[in-house]
Each structure stands twice: as structure tokens, then as C-alpha cells.
C-alpha positions in Angstrom: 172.8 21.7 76.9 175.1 19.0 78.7 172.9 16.6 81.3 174.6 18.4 83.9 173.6 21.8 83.7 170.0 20.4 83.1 169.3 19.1 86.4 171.0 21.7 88.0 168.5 24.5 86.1 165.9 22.1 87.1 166.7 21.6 90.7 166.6 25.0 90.9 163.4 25.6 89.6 162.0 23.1 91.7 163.5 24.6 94.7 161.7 28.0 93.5 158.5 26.4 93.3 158.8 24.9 96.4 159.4 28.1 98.1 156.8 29.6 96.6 154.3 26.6 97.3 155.3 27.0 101.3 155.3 30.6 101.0 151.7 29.9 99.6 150.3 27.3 102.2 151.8 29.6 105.1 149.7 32.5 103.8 146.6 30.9 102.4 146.4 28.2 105.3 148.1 28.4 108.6 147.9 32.5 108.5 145.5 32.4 106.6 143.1 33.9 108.9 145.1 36.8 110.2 145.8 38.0 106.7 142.1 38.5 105.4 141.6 40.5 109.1 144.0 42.6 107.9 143.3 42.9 104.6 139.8 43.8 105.7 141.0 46.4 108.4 142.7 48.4 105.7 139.9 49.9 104.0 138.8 53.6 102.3 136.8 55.5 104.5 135.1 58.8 102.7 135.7 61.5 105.0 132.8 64.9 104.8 134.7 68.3 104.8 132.9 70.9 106.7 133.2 73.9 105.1 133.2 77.0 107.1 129.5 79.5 107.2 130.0 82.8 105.5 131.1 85.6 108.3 128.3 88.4 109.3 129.9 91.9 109.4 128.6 95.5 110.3 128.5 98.1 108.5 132.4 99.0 109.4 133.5 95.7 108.9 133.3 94.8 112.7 132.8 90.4 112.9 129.5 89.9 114.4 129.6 85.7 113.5 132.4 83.8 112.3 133.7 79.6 111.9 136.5 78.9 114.2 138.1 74.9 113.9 137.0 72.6 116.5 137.9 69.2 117.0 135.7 66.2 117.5 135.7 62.8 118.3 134.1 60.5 116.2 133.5 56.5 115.3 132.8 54.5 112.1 131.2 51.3 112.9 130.5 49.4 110.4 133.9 47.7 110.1 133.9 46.5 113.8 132.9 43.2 115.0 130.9 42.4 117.9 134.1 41.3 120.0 135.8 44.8 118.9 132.7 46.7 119.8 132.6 45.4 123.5 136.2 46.0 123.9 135.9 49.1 122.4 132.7 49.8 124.6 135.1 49.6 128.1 137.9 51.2 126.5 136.3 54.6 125.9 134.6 54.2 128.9 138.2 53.8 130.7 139.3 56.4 128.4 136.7 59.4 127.9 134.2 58.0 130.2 131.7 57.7 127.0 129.1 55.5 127.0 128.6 54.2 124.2 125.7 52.3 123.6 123.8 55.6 125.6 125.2 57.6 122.7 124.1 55.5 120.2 120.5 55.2 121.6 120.6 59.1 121.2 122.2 59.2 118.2 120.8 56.0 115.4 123.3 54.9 113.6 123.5 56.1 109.9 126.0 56.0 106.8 127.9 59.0 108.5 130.6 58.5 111.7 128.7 58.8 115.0 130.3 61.8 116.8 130.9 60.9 120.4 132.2 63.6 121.7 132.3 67.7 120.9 135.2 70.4 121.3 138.0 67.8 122.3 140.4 69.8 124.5 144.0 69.4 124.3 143.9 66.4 126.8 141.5 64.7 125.6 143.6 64.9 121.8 146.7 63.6 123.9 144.5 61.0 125.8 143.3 59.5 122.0 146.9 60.2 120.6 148.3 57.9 123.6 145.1 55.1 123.4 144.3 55.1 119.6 145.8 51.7 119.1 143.2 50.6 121.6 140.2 52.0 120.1 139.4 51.2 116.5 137.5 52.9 114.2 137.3 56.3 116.1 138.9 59.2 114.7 139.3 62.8 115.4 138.1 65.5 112.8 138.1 69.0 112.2 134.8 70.8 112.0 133.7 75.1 112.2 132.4 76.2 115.1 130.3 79.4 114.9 131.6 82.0 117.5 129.3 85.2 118.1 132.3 87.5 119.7 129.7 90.2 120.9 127.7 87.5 123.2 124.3 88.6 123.9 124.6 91.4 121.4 122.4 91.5 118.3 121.4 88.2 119.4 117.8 89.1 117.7 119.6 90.1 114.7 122.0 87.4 114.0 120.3 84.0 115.8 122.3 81.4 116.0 122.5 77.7 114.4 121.9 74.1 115.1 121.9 70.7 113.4 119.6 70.2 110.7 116.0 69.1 110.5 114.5 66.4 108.4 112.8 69.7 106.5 116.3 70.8 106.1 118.4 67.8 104.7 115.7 68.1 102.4 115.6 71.3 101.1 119.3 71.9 100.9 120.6 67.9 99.1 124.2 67.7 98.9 125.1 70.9 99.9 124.9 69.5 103.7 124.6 66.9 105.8 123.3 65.7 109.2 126.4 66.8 111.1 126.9 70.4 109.5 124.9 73.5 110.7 122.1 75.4 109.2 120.4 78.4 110.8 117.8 78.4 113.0 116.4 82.3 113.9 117.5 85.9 112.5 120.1 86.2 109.7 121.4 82.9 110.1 117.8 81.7 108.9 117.2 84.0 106.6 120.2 84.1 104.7 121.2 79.8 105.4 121.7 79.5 101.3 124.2 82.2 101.2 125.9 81.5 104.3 126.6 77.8 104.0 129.5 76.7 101.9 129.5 73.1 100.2 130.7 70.2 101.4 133.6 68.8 100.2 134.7 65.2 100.4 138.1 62.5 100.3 138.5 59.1 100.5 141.6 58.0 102.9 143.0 54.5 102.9 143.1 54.0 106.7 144.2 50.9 108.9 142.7 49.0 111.9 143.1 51.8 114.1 141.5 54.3 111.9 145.0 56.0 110.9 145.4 57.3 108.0 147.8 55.7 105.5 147.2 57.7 102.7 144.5 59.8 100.7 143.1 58.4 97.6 140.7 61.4 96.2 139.8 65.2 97.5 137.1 67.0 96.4 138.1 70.8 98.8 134.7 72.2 100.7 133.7 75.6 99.4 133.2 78.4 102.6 130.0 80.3 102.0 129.4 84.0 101.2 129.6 86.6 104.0 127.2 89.1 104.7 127.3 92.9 105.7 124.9 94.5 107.5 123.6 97.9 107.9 123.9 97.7 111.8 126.6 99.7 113.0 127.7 98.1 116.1 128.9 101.4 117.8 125.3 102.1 117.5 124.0 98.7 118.9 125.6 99.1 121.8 124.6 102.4 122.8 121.1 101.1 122.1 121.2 98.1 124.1 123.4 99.7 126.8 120.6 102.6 127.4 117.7 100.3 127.7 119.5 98.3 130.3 120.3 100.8 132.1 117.0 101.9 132.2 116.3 99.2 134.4 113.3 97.7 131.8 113.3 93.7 131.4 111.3 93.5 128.4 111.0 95.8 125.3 112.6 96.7 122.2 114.0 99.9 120.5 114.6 100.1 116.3 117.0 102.9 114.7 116.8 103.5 111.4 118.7 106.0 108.9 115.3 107.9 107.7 116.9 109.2 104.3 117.6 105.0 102.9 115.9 102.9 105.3 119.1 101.3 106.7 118.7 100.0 110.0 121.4 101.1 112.0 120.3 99.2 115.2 117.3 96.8 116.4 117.8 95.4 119.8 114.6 93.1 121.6 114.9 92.3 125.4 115.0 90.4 127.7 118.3 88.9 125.7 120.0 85.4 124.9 123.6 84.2 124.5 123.8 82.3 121.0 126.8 80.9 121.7 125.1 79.1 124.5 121.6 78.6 123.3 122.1 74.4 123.4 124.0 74.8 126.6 121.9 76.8 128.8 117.9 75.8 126.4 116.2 74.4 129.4 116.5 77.8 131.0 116.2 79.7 127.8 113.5 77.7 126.9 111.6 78.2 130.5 111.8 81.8 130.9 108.4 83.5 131.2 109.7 86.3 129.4 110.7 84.6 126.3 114.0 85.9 125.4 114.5 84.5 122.0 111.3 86.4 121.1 111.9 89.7 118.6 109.5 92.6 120.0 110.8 94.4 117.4 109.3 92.7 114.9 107.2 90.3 116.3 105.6 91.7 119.0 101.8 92.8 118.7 100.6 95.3 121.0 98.2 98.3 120.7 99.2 101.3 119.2 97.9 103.8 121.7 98.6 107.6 121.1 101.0 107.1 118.3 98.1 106.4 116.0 96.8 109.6 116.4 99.9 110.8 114.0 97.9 109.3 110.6 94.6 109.9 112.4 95.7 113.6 112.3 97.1 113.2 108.7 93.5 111.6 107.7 91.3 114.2 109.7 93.0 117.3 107.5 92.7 115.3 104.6 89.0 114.4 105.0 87.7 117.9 106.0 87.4 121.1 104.3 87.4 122.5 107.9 90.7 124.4 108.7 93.3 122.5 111.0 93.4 125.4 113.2 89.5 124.6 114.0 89.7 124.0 117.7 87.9 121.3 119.3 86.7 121.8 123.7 88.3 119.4 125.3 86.2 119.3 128.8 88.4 115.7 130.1 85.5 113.8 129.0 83.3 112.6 126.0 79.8 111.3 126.0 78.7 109.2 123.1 74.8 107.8 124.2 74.8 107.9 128.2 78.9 106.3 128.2 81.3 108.8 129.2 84.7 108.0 127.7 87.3 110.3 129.2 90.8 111.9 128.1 94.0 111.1 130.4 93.5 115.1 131.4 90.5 114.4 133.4 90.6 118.0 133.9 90.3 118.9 130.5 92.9 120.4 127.8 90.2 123.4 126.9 90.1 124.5 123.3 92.9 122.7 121.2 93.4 122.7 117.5 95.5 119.7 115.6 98.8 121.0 116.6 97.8 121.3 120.3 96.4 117.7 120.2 99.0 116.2 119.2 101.1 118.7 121.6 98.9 117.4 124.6 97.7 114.1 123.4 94.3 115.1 123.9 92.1 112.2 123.9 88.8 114.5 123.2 90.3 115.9 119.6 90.1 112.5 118.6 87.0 111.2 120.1 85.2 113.7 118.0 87.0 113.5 114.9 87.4 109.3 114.8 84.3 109.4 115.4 82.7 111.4 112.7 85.2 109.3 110.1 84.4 106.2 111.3 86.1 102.9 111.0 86.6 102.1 107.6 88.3 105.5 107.2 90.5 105.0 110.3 91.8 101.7 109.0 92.1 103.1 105.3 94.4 105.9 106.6 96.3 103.2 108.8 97.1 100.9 105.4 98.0 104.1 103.6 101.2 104.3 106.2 102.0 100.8 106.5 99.9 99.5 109.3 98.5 95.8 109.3 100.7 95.7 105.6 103.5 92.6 105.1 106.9 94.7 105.6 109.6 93.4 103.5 112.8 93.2 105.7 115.6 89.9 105.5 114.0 89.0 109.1 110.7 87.7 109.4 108.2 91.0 110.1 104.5 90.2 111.4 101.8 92.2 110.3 99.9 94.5 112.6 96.1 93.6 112.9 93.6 95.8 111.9 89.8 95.1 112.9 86.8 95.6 110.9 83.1 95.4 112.0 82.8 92.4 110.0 85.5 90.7 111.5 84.1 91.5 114.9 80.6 90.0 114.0 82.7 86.9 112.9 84.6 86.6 115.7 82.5 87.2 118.6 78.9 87.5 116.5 78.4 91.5 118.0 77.9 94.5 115.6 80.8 97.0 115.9 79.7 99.7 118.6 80.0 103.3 117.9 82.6 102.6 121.2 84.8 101.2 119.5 85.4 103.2 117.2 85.8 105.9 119.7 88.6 103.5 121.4 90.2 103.3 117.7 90.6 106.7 117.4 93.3 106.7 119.9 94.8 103.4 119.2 93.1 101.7 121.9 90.5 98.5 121.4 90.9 95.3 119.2 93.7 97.2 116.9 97.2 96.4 116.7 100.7 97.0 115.6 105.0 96.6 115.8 107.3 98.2 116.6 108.6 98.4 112.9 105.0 99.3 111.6 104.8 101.9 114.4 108.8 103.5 113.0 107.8 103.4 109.5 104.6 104.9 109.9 106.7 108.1 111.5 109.7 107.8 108.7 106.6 108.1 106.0 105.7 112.0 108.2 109.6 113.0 108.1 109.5 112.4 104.6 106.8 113.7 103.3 104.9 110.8 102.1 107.8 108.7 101.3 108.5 105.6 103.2 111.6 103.5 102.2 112.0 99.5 101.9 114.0 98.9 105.7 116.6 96.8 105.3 119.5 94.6 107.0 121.6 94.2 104.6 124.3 96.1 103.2 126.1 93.6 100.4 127.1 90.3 100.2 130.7 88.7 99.5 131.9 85.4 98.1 134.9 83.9 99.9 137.4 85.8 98.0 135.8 88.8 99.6 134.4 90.2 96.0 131.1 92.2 96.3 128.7 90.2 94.3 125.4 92.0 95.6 125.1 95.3 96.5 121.6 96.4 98.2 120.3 99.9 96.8 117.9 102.1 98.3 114.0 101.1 97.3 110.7 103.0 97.9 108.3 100.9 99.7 105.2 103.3 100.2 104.2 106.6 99.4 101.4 108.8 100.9 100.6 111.6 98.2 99.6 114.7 99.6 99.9 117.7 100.6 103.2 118.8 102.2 101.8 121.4 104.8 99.6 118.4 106.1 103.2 116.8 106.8 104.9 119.7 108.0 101.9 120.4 110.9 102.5 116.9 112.1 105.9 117.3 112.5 105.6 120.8 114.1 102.7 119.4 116.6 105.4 116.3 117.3 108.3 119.0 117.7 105.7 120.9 120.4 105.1 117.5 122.0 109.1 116.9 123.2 109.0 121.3 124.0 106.5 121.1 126.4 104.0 118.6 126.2 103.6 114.8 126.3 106.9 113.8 125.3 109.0 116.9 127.0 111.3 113.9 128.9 112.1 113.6 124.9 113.4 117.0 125.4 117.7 117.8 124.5 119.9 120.2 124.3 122.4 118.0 122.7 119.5 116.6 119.8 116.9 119.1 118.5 114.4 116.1 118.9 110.6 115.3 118.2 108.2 112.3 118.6 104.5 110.9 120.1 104.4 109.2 123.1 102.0 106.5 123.8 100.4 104.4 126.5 98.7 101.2 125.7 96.2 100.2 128.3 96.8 96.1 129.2 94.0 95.9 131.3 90.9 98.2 132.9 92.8 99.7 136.0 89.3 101.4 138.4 91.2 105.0 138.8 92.7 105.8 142.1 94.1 102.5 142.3 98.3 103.5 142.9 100.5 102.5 139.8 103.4 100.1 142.6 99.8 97.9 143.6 99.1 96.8 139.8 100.8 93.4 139.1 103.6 93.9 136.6 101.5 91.9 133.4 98.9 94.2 133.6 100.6 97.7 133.8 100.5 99.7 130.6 103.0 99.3 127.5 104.6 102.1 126.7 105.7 104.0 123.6 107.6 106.4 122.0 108.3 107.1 118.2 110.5 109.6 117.2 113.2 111.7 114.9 116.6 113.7 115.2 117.3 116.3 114.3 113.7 118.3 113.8 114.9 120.7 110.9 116.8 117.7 108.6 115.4 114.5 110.3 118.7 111.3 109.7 117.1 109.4 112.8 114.1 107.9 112.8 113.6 106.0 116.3 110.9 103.6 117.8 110.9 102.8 121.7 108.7 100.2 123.3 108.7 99.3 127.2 106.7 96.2 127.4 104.2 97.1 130.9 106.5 100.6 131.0 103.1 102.2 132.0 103.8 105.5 130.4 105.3 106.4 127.2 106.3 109.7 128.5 107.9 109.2 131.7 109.9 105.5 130.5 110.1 105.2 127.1 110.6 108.9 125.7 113.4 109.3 128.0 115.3 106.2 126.4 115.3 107.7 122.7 116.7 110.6 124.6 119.6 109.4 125.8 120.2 107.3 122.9 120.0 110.2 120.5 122.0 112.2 122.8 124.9 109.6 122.9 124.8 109.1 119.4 125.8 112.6 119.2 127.9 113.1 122.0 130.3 110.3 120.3 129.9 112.1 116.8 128.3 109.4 114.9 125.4 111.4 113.6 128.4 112.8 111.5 129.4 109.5 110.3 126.2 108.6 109.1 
């Protein structure tokens, strides 16, 4: 190589080098500050994917609950500085008018985005579109909402959902997390393992502003099974639609297929909006009537009359007498010097088992639960369910059934021969549901046999594949002997023809049932029904079944302070029954 062409190779490397030496100094020293900002600014964020809850159907594939996208407004601070976070601070103030450090004091900070503001409208998306360069490290995301279509509907049924408790993070790991929504009353509860998907994840490589530039890994969220139900909403409505009618603020009514134990409707009242349970709580949450509370299933109360339906069962199982063996009913029993009278003051006159139960005649049972005492009363009363856990996907509470041991615990007195003449006729310490009180009548129908209620039809993975199918279960049977069964049901069929329970009475439904009337408090007689305060007028009951000869329909009506089971709460099943087959869906069912 000439001299020549030497330096020039090496004057050209030397220029090289020099270039990149200045190239070097201007980016590791003048700007050397602005490029590690922005270096740092341009970062992976790990983004949660919400999966959406299973959907709830009816039995005829009706929605009941379903996820719907919403969009939220969200902000991850731990790449901000303190001269960011001020400026940031008056810019979505200016913006959204957020305040921010009031949403943090409400909301600690923790590894996931704080979420500052809920179901973004279409403004408010244009309004961050237009201002995201001025607001760093918030985002918008895309999470379900659950939507309950039918409002107020099977409110009791369905529940609703909510964030997650410390309880829950814990009991469900990975599969949520402090932002996604777990159940919190009715199938939403009691199902929360099936319904919740799993949450899926990605990292995105995002910039200063919190765009994204590109996505680095995805992991896709898994949507959770759906449910069906047994409830046929057609059904529902009719149910709910009666009772209000009615002009009754506080009750519950249970229909239930008496050949599998489906329930085909269960409806508590007063009602509440789940869609709005967050929104409107203070007001929920302050009603004196309590309308997130399920009389259907939770509600205690005594049984009154209705419990003379086993009593009757037990009496002809107990005696060799004949149940035609008449008993004088006078409209009053003496037991010592206490005079305990029957509703008839006048007196029902000689009535055999049939006629009681026709009438209701206090008298028949005085005598009778009195000669079999307690310990048989409450023995008969387990044999068809009463004061028994009931297995159902919603939680059930058990009926109480007093003993005279448990009396001398609890108030340290011996059990009077009083109260077990109150017992007889479901009146006293004693009490029971509203499901107890329908099974108990499902176990006459059928002649001993009382099947498992249930809820639940199936449940489908995401694909919509069946991967559980419910089948009908046995959950108690009464052995004995079928005419004992049959003169119940005839002495229930005389009760709607012309005795207690005639407003039971159809030409549309060939119906039959027991009425009942549970005192609340001692009323002196005489005293007019319009001056007793509301709280202390009488619950009232009626438990029935349609039609007489092939009973489908087994139906349970309770009118919390209804004062008579006859005159309010027979007269709902009616009407219910008689729409059910005015629209034809006795047929379907």
C-alpha cells in the first residue's frame, strides 16, 4: 500500500471515530439526561384481563345475568415522579374533575392500576383521547359489567356481585384479583367457582403517556361456565306480578314442579334492583323492611294451621281409633281452669279428621296434640322435613323446633301442658319456612315421597357444552300407609270447596291447600283488625297443589302481618294457579 492511500484510509477512520466520539458525548453528556427519562418512560406494563362471569339462564334459555364491556379509567403510578404527579393531580382535575389524592385515600395504592373512574362515556373516552399526552400513566381498559336485564326480578334468586373481600382474594388465588367481581348473595354466591372465568394477562411496551407501542406476551382470560336454572321466567313473573298486585309489601310465594322438585319460581318481597345495589345501598341498606332479605328461605315464622297437615298424618298413625272418630268441638278447650279457644268461638260441633282439616278446627287438635304430646308432635314434624337442613344451591335456614329441655335451658321453666296445646296448631315457641312448610305438603301429594328442590338445571362451559346435568334425587320419605295420605289430601280438597281455604277455590284449577294464621302478638278480642299496628297483625299462610286428581304444582304463599291465610294469602295461589293455566303453561311443564 502506497503512503498515499494510507493516510487517506487513516484520515478517514479518524474522522469516523470522531463522529462517533461527538455522537457519544452529545448523548452520554449534554443529552444525557433527557435520554435516560426516556429510556425509563418506555417501560412493560402487565396488563390483567377480565374475563367475563358465566351467563345465568332459565329454563327456556331466557338471560337472567350476563357481562357486557365497560370501559374504565385507570392510573399506574409507580413510574411517575413527584413533579408529574402534581401536574397530573390539576390536569384530571381540569379534565374529569377527579381528585386524586381523595381517590387514593379511598382506594391505597397497591401493585394493580388505581381505577379512577367507572363506565367512561363516550365523552369522557374523547375527553382522554384529546388530553392523554397530558396525563401520564393513566389508561383506559376494558372490563365486564354484569347486567341483570329483568331488574328487580329474581333479585332473591340471582343476587348480585361486588368487589372482593380479603376472605375472597384468599380463597380463590390467581383466579382473581382485587378489581374483578365475585358474588355476593343468591346464585352468584353460591355458584362464584363456576361462574368466574380466569384471568388472563400481557405485558405491553408502553411510552410516557401510557400508549401502547407494542405487546410483548398474552396469556387470553378464560369466561366462566353458565348456569341454567329451573325457574321458568314466564312463571316468575306471573308470581311476582300477582303478589303485587295484591297490594302486600312483604312476603314470599315458592312454586315448585311436585313430580322432580324443580323450582319453577321463588319470589321474596319487598324487592331490590341488583343492578343498582352500590348505587342506591344507603337506601337499600336503611329500609325497615329489609329487601335484600329471602322470606322464602330465610324467613322464620310460626307455622300456624298448616301444621295440623302432619299432626293429622301422626294422629292416624298413632291411634288404633278410626279417623272417622269425631271429636265435639264446643269453640273452646279447657285444660286445668285455662280455657284455650278455637277461631269458631261458636263451635264446629262434632268433626272427624277430614272435617278438621276442612274447618281448621282448633278443638280436634287440642285434644289429639295433647294426648301425643310433644316429643311425638316434633317427631312427626322431622319425619316431613321440619327444623331439618334442606339441601338447595341457595342458603336454606332450618325451622326451629322446641323441646321441654330446651325451654328449661332457655328460660329455666318446665314445659306446660299449654304449650303443647299451642303446638298442636302451630302456635307457641315452634317455627318454620316457607320451603319447610312447601315440602312438607309435596311429601302428602306424593305419598311419602319428598324430592331434593333444586335451582339448577345444568351447567355449560363457554363453548356452551353441557358438562353437568342435575337429575332428580329423593330427599325424604314418609312410609306409610297410602289412605292416611289420600284423607289429607281429600280433607285439603274440602278445605278450598267450602271451608277455610274456599277463596282457594277455581273453576279454571281443580285446587287444594291449608290455610294458616300465625298470631304475632296477643290481640284482647273485639279489638277491630284497621286499629292493630301493622307489625303486630297476624302472618298469613297458605300451602297448596294443582290440580287435586294428578297434583304438578306444589305452591307455598306467605303474607308477612297478612292477618289471615284465608282471606289474603289463599287468594294469591289462586290467581297464580289460575294464570298459569289460563296462559297454558301447566301444559308445558
Amino acid at each position: 500500500m502506497s503512503r498515499r492511500r494510507f493516510l487517506v484510509l487513516a484520515g478517514a477512520l479518524i474522522i469516523v471515530f470522531a463522529v462517533i466520539l461527538a455522537r457519544l458525548i452529545q448523548v452520554q453528556i449534554l443529552r444525557g439526561k433527557k435520554y435516560r427519562e426516556l429510556s425509563k418512560r418506555n417501560y412493560l406494563r402487565t396488563r390483567i384481563l377480565y374475563p367475563p362471569r358465566g351467563d345465568i339462564y332459565d329454563r327456556k334459555g331466557e338471560k337472567l345475568a350476563f357481562d357486557r364491556p365497560r370501559y374504565v379509567l385507570s392510573l399506574d403510578l409507580h413510574r411517575l415522579d413527584r413533579k408529574e404527579l402534581d401536574r397530573l393531580k390539576k390536569n384530571l382535575k381540569k379534565v374529569f374533575d377527579i381528585e386524586l389524592d381523595k381517590v387514593l385515600k379511598e382506594n391505597p395504592q397497591g401493585p394493580e392500576p388505581v381505577r379512577l373512574k367507572e363506565d367512561l362515556s363516550e365523552d369522557d373516552l374523547a375527553s382522554f383521547y384529546s388530553n392523554s399526552f397530558r396525563l401520564p400513566g393513566v389508561f383506559v381498559e376494558a372490563v365486564p359489567k354484569r347486567i341483570y336485564p329483568h331488574d328487580e326480578r329474581l333479585c332473591h334468586i340471582l343476587g348480585y356481585v361486588g368487589y372482593p373481600t380479603r376472605r375472597d382474594l384468599k380463597r380463590y388465588g390467581k383466579r382473581i384479583s382485587t378489581n374483578s367481581f365475585v358474588g355476593k348473595l343468591g346464585i352468584e354466591r353460591s355458584l362464584d367457582k363456576e361462574l368466574l372465568g380466569k384471568l388472563g394477562r400481557e405485558e405491553v411496551m408502553v411510552n410516557a403517556l401510557g400508549k401502547v407501542l407494542k405487546t410483548v406476551r398474552r396469556q387470553e382470560p378464560v369466561k366462566g361456565n353458565s348456569v341454567v336454572l329451573t325457574i321458568d321466567l314466564r312463571v316468575q313473573e306471573i308470581v311476582e306480578d300477582v303478589f303485587i298486585e295484591s297490594g302486600q309489601v312483604a312476603g314470599a310465594v315458592v312454586l315448585i314442579n311436585a313430580k322432580t322438585g324443580e323450582i319453577l319460581a321463588l319470589a321474596s318481597f319487598p324487592r331490590f334492583n341488583p343492578n343498582m345495589v352500590y348505587s342506591r345501598w344507603q337506601k337499600i341498606s336503611k329500609n325497615k323492611l329489609k329487601p335484600m332479605f329471602n322470606r322464602a328461605t330465610r324467613g322464620r315464622y310460626p307455622p300456624a294451621s298448616v301444621l295440623k297437615v302432619p299432626i293429622s298424618y301422626a294422629i292416624m298413625e298413632t291411634r288404633t281409633a278410626s279417623p272417622w272418630e269425631k271429636v265435639l268441638c264446643t269453640g273452646s278447650f279447657f285444660l286445668g281452669n285455662r280455657r284455650f279457644y278455637c277461631w269458631n268461638v261458636q263451635g264446629h260441633g262434632p268433626v272427624n279428621i277430614i272435617e278438621a282439616l276442612r274447618d281448621s278446627c282448633d278443638i280436634y287438635y287440642y285434644n289429639f296434640g295433647y294426648e301425643m304430646g310433644p316429643s311425638t308432635i316434633m317427631r312427626y314434624a322431622r319425619k316431613f322435613g321440619y327444623g331439618e337442613q334442606i339441601p338447595l344451591e341457595i342458603p336454606v335456614r332450618r325451622g326451629f323446633l322446641p323441646s321441654p329441655e330446651w325451654k328449661r335451658r332457655r328460660f329455666g321453666q318446665p314445659w306446660y301442658d299449654g304449650d303443647t296445646v299451642n303446638l298442636s296448631i302451630g302456635q307457641g315457641f315452634m317455627l318454620s319456612t316457607l320451603m319447610e312448610q312447601t315440602l312438607m305438603m309435596m311429601g302428602i301429594i306424593n305419598n311419602g315421597v319428598i324430592y331434593r328442590p333444586t335451582l339448577v338445571r345444568e351447567i355449560r362451559d363457554a363453548s356452551g357444552e353441557v358438562i353437568w346435568k342435575n337429575r332428580r334425587k329423593v330427599w325424604k320419605v314418609i312410609k306409610g300407609k297410602q289412605e292416611y295420605f289420600a284423607l289429607i289430601r281429600r280433607g285439603l280438597r274440602e278445605a278450598v270447596k267450602r271451608g277455610t281455604g274456599a277463596r282457594a277455590f277455581s273453576r279454571i284449577v281443580d285446587m287444594a291447600g291449608k290455610t294458616g294464621t300465625a298470631q304475632v302478638a296477643y290481640i284482647r278480642r273485639g279489638i277491630k283488625r284497621k286499629k292493630v299496628p301493622w307489625k303486630l297483625r297476624d302472618h298469613a299462610w297458605f300451602i297448596g297443589f294443582a290440580p287435586y286428581r294428578d297434583p304438578l304444582f306444589v305452591i307455598g304463599v306467605l303474607v308477612e302481618h297478612g292477618e289471615s291465610g284465608g282471606k289474603v294469602a289463599a287468594p294469591i295461589a289462586r290467581k297464580i294457579m289460575e294464570r298459569l293455566y289460563i296462559e297454558g303453561l301447566n301444559r308445558e311443564l
